[in-house]
N, C-alpha and C positions, 0 to 999 in steps of 0.2 A: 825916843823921838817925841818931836814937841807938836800941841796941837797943829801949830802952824805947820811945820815939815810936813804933818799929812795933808796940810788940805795944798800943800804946792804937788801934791801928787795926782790931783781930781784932773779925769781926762776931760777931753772937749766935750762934754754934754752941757746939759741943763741943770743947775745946781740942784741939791735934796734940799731939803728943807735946815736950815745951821742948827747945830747943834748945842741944848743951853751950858754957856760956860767955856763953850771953847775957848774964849780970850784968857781963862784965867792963867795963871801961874802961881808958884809955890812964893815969888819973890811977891806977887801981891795979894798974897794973903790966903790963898786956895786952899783950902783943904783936900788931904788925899783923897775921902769918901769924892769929892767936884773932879778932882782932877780925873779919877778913874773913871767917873761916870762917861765925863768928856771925852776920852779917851776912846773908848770902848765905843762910844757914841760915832766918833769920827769915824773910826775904824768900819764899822757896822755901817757906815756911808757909803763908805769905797767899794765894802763888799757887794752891795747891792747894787751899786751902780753898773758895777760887775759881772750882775745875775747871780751872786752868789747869798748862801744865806748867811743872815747874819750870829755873830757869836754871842753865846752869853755865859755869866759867869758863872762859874761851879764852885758849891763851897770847899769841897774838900781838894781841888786843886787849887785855889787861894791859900788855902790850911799849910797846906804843901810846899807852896812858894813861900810863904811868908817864914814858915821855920827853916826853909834851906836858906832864905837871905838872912836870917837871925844866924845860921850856923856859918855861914859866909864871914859876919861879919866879927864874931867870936871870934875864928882863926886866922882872922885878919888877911881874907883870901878873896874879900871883895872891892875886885879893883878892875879897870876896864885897860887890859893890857896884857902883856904875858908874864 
């Protein structure tokens, strides 16, 4: 999901404060460490808005993701479909 998709999801309130870097993208130059942060950020928006609390990252479930998409991508099994 893209910055943008999230923030067409903000209900009718009162905006939070934006989040640095939302506009970015990988096509202009972003880097992952921006893009996540954004990300995460946005999210951490909604959830609040929401009453709910916000997430944060953990390293060893990063550690986690990150070698299942490496294994993903090894056995050529990551692909968005069946």
């Amino acid at each position: 999901m893209t910055a943008a998709a999230l923030l067409l999801c903000a209900p009718a309130q009162a905006q939070a404060p934006a989040c640095p870097n939302a506009e970015q993208t990988f096509a202009n130059g972003a880097s992952q460490a921006v893009m996540r942060h954004a990300v995460v950020c946005l999210i951490n928006r909604e959830r609040t808005q929401r009453g709910l609390a916000p997430l944060a990252a953990q390293r060893n479930l990063t550690a986690a993701a990150k070698r299942h998409a490496r294994y993903l991508v090894k056995k050529r099994k990551y692909h968005h479909g069946n």
